[in-house]
KETIBA-433995 format. One record per residue (C-alpha): x, y, z; residue in one letter. Coordinates in steps of 0.25 Angstrom, whole numbers, plus 5000, padded with zeros to 4 digits. Layout:
BEGIN
<site px="X" py="Y" pz="Z" r="A"/>
...
END
This chain:
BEGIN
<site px="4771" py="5004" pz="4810" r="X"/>
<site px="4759" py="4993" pz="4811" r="X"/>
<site px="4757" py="4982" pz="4804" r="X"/>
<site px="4744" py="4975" pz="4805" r="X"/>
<site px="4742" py="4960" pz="4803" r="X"/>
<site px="4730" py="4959" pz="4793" r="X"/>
<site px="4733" py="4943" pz="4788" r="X"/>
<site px="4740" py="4931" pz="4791" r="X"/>
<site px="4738" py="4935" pz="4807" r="X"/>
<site px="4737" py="4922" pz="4815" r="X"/>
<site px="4732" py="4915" pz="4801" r="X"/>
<site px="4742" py="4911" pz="4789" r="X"/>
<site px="4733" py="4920" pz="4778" r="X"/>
<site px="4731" py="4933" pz="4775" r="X"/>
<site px="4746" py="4939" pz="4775" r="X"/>
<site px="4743" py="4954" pz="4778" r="X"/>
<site px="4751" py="4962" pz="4786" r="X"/>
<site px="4749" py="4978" pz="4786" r="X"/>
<site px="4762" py="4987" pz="4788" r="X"/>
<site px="4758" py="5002" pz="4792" r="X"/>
<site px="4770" py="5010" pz="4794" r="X"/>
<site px="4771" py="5023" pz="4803" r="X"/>
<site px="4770" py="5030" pz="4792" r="X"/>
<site px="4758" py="5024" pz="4787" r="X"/>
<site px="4764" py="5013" pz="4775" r="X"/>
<site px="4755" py="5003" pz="4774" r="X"/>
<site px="4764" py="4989" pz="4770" r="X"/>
<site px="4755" py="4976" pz="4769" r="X"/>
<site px="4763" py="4964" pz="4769" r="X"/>
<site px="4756" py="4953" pz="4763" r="X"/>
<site px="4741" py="4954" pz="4758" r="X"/>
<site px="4737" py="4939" pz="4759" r="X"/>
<site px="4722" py="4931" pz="4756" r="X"/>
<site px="4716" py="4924" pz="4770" r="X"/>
<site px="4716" py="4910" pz="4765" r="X"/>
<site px="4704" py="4900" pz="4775" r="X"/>
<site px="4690" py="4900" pz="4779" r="X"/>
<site px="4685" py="4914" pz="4783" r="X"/>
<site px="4696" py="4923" pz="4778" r="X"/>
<site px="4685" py="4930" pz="4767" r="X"/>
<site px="4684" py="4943" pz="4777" r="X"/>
<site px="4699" py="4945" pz="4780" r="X"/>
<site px="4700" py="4943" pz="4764" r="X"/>
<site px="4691" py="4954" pz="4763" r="X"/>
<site px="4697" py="4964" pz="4771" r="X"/>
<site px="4708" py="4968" pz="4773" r="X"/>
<site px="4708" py="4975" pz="4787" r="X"/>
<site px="4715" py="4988" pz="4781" r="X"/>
<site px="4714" py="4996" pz="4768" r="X"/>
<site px="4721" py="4992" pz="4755" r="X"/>
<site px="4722" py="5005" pz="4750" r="X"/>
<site px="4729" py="5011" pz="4763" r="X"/>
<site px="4741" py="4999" pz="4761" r="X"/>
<site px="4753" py="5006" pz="4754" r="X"/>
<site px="4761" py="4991" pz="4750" r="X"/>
<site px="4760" py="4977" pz="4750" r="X"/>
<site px="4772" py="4969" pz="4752" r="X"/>
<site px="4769" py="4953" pz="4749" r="X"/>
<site px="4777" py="4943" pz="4755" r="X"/>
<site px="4773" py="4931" pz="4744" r="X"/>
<site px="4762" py="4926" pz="4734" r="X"/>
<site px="4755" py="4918" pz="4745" r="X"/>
<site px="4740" py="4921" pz="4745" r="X"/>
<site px="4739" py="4921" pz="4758" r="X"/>
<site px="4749" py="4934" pz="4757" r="X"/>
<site px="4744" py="4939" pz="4743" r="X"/>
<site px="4730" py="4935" pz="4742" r="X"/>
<site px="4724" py="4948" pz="4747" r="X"/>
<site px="4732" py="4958" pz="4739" r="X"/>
<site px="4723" py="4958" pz="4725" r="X"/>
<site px="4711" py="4962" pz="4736" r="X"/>
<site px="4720" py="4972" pz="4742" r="X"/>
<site px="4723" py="4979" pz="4729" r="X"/>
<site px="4707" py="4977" pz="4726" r="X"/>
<site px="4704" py="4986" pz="4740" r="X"/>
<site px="4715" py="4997" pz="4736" r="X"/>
<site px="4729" py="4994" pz="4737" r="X"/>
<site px="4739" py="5000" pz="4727" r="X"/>
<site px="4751" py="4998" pz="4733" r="X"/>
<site px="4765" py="4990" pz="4727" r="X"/>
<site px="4764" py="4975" pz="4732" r="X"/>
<site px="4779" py="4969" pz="4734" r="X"/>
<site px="4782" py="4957" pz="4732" r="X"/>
<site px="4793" py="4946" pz="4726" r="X"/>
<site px="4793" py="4944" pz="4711" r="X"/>
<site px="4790" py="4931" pz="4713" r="X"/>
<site px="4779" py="4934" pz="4723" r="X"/>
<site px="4772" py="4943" pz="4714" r="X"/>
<site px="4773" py="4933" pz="4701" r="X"/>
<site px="4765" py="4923" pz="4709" r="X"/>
<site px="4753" py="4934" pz="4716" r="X"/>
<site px="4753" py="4936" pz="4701" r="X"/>
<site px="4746" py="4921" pz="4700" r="X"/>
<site px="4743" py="4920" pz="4714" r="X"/>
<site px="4734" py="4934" pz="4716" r="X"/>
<site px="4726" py="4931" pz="4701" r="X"/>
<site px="4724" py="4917" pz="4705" r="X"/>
<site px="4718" py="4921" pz="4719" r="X"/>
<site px="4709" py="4931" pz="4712" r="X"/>
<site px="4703" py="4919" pz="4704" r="X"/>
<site px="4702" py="4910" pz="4715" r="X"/>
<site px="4694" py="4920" pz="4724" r="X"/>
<site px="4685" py="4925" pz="4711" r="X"/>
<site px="4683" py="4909" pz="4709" r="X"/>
<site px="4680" py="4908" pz="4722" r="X"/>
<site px="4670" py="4919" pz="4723" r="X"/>
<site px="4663" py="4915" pz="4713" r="X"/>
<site px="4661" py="4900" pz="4717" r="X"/>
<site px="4657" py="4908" pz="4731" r="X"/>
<site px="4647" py="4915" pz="4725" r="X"/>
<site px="4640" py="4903" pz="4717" r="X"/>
<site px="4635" py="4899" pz="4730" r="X"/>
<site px="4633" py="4912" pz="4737" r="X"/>
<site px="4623" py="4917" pz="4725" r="X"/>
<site px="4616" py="4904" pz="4727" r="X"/>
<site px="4615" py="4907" pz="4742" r="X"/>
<site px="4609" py="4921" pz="4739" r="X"/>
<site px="4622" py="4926" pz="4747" r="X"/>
<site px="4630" py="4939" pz="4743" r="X"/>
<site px="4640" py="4935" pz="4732" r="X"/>
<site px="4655" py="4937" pz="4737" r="X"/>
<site px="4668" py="4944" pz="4731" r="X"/>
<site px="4682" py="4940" pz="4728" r="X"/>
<site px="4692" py="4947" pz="4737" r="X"/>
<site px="4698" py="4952" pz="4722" r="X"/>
<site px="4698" py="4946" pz="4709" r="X"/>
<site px="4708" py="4945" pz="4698" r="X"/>
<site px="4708" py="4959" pz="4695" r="X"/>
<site px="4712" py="4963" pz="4708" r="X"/>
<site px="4722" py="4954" pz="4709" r="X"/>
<site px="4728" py="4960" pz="4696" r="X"/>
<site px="4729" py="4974" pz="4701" r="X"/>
<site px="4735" py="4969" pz="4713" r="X"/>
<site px="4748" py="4960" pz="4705" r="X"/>
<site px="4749" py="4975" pz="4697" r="X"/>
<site px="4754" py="4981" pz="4711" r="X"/>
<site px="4764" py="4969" pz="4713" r="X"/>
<site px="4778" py="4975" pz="4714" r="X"/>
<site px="4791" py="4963" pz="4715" r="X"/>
<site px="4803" py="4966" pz="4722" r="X"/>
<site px="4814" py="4956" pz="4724" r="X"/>
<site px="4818" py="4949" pz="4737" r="X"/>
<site px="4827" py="4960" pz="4744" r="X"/>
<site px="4824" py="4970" pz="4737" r="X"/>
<site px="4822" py="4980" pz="4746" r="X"/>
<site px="4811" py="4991" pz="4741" r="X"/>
<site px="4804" py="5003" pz="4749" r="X"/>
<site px="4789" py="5008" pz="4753" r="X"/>
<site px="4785" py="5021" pz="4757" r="X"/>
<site px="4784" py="5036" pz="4752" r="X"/>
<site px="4800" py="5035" pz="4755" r="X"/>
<site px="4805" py="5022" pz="4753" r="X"/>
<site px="4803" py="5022" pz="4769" r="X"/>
<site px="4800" py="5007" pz="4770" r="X"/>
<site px="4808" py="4996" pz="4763" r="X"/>
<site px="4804" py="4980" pz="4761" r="X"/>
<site px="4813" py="4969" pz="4757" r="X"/>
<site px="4809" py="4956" pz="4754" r="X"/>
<site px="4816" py="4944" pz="4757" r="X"/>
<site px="4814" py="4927" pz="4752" r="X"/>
<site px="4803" py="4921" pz="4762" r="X"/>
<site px="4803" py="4907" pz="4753" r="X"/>
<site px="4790" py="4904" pz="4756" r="X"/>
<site px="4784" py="4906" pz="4741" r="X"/>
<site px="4790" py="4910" pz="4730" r="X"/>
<site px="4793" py="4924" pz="4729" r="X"/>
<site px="4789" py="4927" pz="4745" r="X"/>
<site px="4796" py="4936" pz="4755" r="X"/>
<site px="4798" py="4942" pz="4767" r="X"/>
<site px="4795" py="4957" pz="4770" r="X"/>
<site px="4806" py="4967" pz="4776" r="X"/>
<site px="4802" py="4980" pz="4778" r="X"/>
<site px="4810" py="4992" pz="4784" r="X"/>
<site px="4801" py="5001" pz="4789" r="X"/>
<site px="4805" py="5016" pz="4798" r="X"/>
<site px="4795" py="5016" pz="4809" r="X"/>
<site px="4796" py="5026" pz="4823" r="X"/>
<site px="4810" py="5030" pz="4818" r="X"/>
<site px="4814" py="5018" pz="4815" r="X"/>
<site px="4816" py="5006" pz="4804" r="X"/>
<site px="4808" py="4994" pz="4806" r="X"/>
<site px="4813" py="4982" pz="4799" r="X"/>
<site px="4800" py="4972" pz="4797" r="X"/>
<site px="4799" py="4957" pz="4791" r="X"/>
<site px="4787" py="4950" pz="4785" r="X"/>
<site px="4789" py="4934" pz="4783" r="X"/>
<site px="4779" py="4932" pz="4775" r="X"/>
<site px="4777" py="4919" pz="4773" r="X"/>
<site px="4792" py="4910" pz="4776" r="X"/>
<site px="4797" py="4899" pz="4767" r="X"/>
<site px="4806" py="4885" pz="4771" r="X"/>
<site px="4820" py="4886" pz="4769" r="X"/>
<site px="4819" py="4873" pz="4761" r="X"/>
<site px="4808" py="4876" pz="4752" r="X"/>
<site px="4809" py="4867" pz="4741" r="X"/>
<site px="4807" py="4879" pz="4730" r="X"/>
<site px="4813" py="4893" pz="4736" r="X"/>
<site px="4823" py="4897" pz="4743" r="X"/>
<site px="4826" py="4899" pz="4757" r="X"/>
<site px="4819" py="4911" pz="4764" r="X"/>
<site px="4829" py="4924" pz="4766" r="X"/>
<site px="4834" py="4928" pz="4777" r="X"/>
<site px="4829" py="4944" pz="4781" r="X"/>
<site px="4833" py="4958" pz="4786" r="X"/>
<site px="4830" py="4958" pz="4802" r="X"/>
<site px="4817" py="4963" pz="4806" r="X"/>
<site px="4812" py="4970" pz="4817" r="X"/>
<site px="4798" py="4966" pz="4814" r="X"/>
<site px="4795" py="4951" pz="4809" r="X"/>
<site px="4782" py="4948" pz="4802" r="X"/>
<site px="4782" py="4932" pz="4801" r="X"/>
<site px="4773" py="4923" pz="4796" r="X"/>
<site px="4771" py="4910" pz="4805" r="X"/>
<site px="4763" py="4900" pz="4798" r="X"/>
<site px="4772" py="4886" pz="4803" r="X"/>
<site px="4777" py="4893" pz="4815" r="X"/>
<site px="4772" py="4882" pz="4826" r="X"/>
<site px="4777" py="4870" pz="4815" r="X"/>
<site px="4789" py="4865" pz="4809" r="X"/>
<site px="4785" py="4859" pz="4795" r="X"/>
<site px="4789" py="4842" pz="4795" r="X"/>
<site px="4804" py="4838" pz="4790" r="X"/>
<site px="4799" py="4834" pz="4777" r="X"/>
<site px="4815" py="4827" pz="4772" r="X"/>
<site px="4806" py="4823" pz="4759" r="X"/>
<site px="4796" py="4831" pz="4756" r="X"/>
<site px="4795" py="4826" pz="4742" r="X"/>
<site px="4794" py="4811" pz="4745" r="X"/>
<site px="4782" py="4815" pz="4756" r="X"/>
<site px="4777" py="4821" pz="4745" r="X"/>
<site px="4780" py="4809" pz="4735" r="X"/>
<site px="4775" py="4800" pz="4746" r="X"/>
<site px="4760" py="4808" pz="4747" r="X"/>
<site px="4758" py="4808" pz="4732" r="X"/>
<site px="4762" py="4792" pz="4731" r="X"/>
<site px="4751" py="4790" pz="4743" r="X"/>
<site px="4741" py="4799" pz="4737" r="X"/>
<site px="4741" py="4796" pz="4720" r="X"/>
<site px="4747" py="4783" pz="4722" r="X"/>
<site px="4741" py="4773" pz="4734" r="X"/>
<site px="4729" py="4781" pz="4733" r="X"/>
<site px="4728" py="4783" pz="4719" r="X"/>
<site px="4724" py="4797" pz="4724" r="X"/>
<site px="4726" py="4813" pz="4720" r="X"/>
<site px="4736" py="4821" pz="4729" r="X"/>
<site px="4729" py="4836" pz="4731" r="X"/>
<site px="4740" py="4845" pz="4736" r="X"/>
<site px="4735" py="4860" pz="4740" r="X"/>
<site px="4748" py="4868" pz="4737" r="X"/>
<site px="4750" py="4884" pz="4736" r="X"/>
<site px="4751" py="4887" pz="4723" r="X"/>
<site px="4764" py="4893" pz="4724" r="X"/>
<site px="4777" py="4885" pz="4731" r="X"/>
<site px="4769" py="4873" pz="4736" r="X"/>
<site px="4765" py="4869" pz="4721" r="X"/>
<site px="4777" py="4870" pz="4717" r="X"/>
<site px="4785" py="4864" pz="4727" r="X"/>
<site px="4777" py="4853" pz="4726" r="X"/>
<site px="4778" py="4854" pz="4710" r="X"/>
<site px="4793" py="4853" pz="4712" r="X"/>
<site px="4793" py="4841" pz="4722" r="X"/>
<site px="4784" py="4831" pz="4713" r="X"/>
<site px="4794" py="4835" pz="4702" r="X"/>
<site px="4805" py="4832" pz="4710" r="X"/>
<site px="4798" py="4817" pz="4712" r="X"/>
<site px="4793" py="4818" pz="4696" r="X"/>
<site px="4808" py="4820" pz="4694" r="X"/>
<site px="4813" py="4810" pz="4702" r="X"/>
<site px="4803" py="4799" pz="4698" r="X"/>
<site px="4796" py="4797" pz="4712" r="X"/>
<site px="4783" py="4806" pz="4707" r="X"/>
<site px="4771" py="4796" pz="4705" r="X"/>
<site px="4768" py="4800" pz="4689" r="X"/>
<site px="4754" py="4806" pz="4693" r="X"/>
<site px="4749" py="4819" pz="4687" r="X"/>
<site px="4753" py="4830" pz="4696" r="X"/>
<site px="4744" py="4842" pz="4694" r="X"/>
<site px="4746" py="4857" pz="4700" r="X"/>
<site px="4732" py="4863" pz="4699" r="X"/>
<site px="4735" py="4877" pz="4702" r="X"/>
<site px="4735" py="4887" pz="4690" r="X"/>
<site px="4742" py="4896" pz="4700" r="X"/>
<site px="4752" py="4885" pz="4703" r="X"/>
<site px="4755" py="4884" pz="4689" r="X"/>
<site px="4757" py="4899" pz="4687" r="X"/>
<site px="4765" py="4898" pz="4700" r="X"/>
<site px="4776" py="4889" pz="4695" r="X"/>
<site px="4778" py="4896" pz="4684" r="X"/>
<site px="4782" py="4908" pz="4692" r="X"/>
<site px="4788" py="4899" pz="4701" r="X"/>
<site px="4798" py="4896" pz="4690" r="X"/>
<site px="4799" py="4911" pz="4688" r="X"/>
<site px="4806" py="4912" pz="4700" r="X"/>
<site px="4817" py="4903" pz="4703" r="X"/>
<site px="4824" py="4914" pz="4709" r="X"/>
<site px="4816" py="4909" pz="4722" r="X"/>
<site px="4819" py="4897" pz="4720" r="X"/>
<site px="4829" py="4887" pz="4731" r="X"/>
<site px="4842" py="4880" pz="4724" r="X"/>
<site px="4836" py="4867" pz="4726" r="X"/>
<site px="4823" py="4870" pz="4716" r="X"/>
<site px="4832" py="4877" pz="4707" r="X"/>
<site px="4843" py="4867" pz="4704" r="X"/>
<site px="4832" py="4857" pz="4703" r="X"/>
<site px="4826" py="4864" pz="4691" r="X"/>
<site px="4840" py="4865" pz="4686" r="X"/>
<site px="4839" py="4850" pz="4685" r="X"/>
<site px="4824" py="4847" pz="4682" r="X"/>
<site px="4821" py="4860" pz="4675" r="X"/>
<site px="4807" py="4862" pz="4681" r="X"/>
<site px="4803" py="4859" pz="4696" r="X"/>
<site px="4790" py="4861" pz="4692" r="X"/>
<site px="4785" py="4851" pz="4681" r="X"/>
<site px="4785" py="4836" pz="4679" r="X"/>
<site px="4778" py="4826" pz="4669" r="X"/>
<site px="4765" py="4824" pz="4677" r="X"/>
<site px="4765" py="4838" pz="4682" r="X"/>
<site px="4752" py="4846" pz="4680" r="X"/>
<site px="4748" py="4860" pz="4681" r="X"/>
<site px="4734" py="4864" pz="4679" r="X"/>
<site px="4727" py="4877" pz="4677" r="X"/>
<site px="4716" py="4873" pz="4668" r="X"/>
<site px="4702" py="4873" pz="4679" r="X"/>
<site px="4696" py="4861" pz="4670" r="X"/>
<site px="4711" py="4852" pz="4673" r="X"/>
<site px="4710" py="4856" pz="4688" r="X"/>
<site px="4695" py="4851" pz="4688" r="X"/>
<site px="4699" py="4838" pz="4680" r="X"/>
<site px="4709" py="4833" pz="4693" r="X"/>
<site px="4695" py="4831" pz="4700" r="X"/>
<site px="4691" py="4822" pz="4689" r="X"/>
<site px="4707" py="4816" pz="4690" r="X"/>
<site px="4706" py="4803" pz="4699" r="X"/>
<site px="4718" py="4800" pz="4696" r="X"/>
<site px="4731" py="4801" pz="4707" r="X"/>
<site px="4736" py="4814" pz="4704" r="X"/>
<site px="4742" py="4826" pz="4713" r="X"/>
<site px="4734" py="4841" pz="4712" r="X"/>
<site px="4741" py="4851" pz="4718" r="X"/>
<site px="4733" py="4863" pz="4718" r="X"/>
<site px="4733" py="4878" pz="4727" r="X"/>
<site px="4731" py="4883" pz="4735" r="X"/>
<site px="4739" py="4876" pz="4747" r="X"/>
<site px="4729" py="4878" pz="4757" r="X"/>
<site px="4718" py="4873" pz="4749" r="X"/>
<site px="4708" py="4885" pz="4749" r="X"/>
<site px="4707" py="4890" pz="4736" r="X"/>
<site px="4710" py="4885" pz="4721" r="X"/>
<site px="4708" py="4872" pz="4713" r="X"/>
<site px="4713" py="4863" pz="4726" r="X"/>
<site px="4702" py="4865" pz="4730" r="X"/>
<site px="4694" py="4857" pz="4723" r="X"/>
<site px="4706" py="4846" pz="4721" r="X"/>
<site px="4704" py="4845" pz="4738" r="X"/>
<site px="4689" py="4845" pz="4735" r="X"/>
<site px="4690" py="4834" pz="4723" r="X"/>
<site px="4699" py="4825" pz="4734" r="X"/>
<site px="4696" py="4828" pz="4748" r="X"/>
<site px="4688" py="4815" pz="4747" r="X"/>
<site px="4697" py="4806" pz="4741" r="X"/>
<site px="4706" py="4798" pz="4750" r="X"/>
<site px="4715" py="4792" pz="4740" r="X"/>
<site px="4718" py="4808" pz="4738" r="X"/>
<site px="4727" py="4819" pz="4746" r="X"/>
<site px="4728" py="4832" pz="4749" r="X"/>
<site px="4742" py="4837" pz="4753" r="X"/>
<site px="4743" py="4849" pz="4760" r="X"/>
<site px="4757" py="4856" pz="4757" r="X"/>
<site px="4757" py="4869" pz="4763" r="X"/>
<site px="4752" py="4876" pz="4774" r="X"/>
<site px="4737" py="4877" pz="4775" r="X"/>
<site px="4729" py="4886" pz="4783" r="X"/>
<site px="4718" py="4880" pz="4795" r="X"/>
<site px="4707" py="4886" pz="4789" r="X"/>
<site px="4709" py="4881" pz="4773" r="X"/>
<site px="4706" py="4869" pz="4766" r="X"/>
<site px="4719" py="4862" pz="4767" r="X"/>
<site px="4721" py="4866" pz="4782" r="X"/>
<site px="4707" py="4857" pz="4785" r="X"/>
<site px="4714" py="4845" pz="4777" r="X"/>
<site px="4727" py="4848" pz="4785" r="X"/>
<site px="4720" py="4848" pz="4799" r="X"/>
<site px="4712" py="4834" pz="4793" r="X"/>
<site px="4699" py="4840" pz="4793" r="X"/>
<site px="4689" py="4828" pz="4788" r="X"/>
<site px="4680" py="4837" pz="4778" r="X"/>
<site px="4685" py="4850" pz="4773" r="X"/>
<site px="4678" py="4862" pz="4766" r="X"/>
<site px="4679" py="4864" pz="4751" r="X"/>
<site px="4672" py="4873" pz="4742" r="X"/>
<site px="4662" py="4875" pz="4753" r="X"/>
<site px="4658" py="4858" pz="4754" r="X"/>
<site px="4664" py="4850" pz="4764" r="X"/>
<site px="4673" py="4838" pz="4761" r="X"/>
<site px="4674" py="4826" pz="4768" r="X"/>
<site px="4692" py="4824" pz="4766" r="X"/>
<site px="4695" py="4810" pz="4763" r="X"/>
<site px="4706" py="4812" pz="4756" r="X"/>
<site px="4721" py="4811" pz="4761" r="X"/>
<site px="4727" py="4823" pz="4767" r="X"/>
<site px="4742" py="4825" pz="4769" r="X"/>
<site px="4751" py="4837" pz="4771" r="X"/>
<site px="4767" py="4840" pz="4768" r="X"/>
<site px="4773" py="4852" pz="4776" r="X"/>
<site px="4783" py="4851" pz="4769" r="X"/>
<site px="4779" py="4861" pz="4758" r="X"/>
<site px="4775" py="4871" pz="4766" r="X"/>
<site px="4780" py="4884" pz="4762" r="X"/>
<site px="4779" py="4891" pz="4776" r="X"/>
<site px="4792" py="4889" pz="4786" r="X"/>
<site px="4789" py="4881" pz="4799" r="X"/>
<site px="4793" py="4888" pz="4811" r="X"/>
<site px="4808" py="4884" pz="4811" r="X"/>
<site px="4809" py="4889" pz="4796" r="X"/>
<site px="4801" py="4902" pz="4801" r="X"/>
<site px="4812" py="4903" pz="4811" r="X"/>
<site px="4822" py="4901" pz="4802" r="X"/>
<site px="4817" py="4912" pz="4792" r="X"/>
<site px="4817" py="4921" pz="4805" r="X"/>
<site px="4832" py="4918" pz="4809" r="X"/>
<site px="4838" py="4927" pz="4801" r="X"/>
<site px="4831" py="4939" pz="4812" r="X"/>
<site px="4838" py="4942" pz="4825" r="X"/>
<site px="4826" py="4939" pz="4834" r="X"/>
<site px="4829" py="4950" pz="4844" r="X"/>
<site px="4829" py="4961" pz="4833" r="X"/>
<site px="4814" py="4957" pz="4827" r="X"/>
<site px="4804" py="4966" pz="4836" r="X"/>
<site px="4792" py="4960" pz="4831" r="X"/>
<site px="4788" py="4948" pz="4825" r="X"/>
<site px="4772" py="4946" pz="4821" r="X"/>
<site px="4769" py="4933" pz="4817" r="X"/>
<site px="4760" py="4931" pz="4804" r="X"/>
<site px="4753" py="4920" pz="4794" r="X"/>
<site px="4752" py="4909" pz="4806" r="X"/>
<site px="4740" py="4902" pz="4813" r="X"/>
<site px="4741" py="4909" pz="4829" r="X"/>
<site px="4746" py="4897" pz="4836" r="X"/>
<site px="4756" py="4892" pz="4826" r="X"/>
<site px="4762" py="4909" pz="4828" r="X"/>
<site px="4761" py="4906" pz="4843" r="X"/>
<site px="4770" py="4895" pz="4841" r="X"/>
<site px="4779" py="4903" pz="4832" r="X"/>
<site px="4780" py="4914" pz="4840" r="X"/>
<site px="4786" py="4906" pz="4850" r="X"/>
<site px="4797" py="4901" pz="4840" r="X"/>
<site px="4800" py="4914" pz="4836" r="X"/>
<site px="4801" py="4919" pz="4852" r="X"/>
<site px="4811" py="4907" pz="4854" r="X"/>
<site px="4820" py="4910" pz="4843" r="X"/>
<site px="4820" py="4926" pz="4849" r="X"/>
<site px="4811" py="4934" pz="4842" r="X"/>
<site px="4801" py="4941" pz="4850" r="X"/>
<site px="4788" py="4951" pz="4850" r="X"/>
<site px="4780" py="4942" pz="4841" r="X"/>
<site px="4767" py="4944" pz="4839" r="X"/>
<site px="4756" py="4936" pz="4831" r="X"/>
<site px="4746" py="4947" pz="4826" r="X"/>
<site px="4733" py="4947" pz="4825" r="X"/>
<site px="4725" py="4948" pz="4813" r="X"/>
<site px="4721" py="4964" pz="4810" r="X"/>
<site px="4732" py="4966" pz="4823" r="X"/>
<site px="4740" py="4979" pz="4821" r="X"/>
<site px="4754" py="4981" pz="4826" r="X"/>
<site px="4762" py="4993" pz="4828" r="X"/>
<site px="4778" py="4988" pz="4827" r="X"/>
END
């Protein structure tokens, strides 16, 4: 069989890995949006033909991994898409709100464009599409083994990755040259000690290993009180400074452990009483599936609701849907904390919040999450002095700060950790994915110490015969 890399190859966007069996079986794992600069012709096409993919086996919610499936529906794929539950109660937000956002986009795009006597531009896909796409969602629980092919002659588990809510590994028995290859995509893998779900699973041994590498070359910092770092920003920012704390968060999992943490100082008294706002209409509708799903949840979050009976609201919390609120927080002088999607700051109302306080040096932006070289948060991260937005340039002023804390995403020792439950000598292959080049090279070396070998980092487009 081949598998050819089509996204996240060298990069940390555009999930997409193509399975073609010997038999023909076309298994796409992931079908993920290009998030940056310059991504708008590897959004476009796909590199193969939709129509010939026979399945599309989704790893999470993340747009990165998701964001491309409406357009790959649009361009003629029918077949099943399987996923968690929970995963496909949060596309069923995610995918709708995406389709708005890129029609917004386009539209304000093209204000300028007619203006300019340039040719007008198209969504990738609009709301319709992304609708069709969400009919062809098929849930299958965690462990629940279930089969492809004319004969039932491939099967797939998946296994808890703790990265989002609802995300998995993919295993996949597949019979190739007479024999049955076992193969294991990461996706994307969660900390043992995230402060909303559970620990990742352990899985069956693999003979190939697809895994993604996005902290392979860094161990996140010992963060003993994550909550009174946190405490600690907020009392600089909208207390001294009399300022507005911005935090670009993923609408999913970052939000809401951040939701959870300021309840936990609300509860305990230590929460400055300043409005708190979660501008995020997908937010909002997040945590409420969020709640839906306790069933992912950790001990820890669970007997904690046991006792406050909502991890996820307190007196001075906010949430906002209405457009004309979110437009009033600009007028808002007042401290406040804004906690908006999306977490790497390239699309949604954060946007604007970054735009309406880049300037402000009594404001700051926390960074929360994992943010890509070539978005908006990546330039504040690396402390670039003006910064693109809306297609103006900003000169930033305003305080930037970053917690690893809440990142999603194992460092390399939690990677390392995921991977332990495989005897090294027994993995034939490993291809490293979703990961800048050189923090894979430096993850490839971590892996070859602890006794796997034969790993490649693949190229984007390259194919592979395994």
């Amino acid at each position: 069989m081949n598998i050819q890399f089509f996204g996240a190859a060298r990069t940390v966007t555009g999930s997409k890995h193509l399975i073609t069996t010997e038999k023909g079986t076309k298994i796409l794992l992931d079908c993920g949006l290009f998030q940056g600069i310059q991504t708008d012709e590897l959004n476009e096409n796909f590199g193969f033909k939709p129509s010939e993919v026979d399945y599309l086996i989704l790893s999470h919610a993340h747009i990165d991994h998701s964001g491309l499936i409406p357009r790959l529906v649009k361009q003629g794929f029918n077949g099943p898409i399987y996923c968690t539950a929970a995963t496909a109660d949060l596309c069923k937000v995610m995918l709708l709100d995406s389709a708005h956002i890129q029609e917004m986009d386009v539209e304000r795009i093209n204000k300028r464009r007619k203006k300019q006597g340039r040719p007008l531009l198209s969504e990738l896909y609009n709301a319709t599409d992304a609708a069709n796409a969400l009919a062809l969602f098929t849930p299958v629980n965690y462990r629940e083994k279930f089969h492809l092919g004319n004969d039932n002659e491939i099967s797939v588990s998946l296994t808890d990755a703790a990265h989002l809510l609802g995300s998995a590994a993919v295993h996949l028995t597949i019979p190739d040259g007479g024999v049955v290859k076992q193969l294991t995509f990461t996706g994307d893998i969660g900390r043992p000690e995230d402060r909303i779900l559970r620990k990742p699973d352990a899985f069956p041994q693999a003979d190939i290993i697809i895994c993604e590498s996005t902290y392979g070359d860094r161990l996140h910092q010992k963060q003993t009180d994550m909550r009174g770092h946190l405490l600690q920003i907020v009392h600089e920012t909208c207390v001294k400074r009399k300022g507005k704390l911005i935090i670009p968060a993923f609408a999913i999992d970052r939000t809401q452990e951040l939701i959870y943490a300021l309840d936990q100082l609300a509860s305990s008294g230590q929460l400055p009483k300043i409005p708190v706002y979660i501008d995020s209409p997908l937010a909002i509708r997040a945590t409420s599936i969020m709640k839906e799903h306790d069933e992912c949840f950790n001990p820890e979050i669970l007997a904690y609701i046991e006792k406050d009976g909502d991890a996820f609201a307190f007196p001075y919390l906010h949430y906002i849907s209405d457009v004309n609120e979110s437009i009033a927080l600009n007028d808002n002088r007042e401290p406040c904390i804004i906690i908006s999607a999306s977490g790497m700051a390239e699309a949604g109302r954060i946007k604007h919040h970054i735009k309406n306080n880049v300037g402000d040096p009594n404001s700051t932006v926390l960074l929360v999450g994992y943010a890509s070289e070539n978005t908006l948060a990546g330039a504040l991260k690396r402390g670039e002095k003006i910064v693109n937005i809306f297609g103006e340039q900003f000169d930033v002023r305003c305080q930037v700060a970053s917690m690893e804390s809440f990142s999603g995403h194992g460092d390399y020792n939690e990677m390392l950790a995921f991977l332990s439950c495989q005897a090294p000598e027994k993995v034939k292959q490993v291809f490293l994915v979703h990961g800048e080049y050189e923090t894979q090279v430096a993850f490839k070396l971590k892996l070859e110490q602890a006794g796997f070998q034969n790993i490649h980092i693949p190229a984007q487009f390259e194919n592979i015969q395994v």
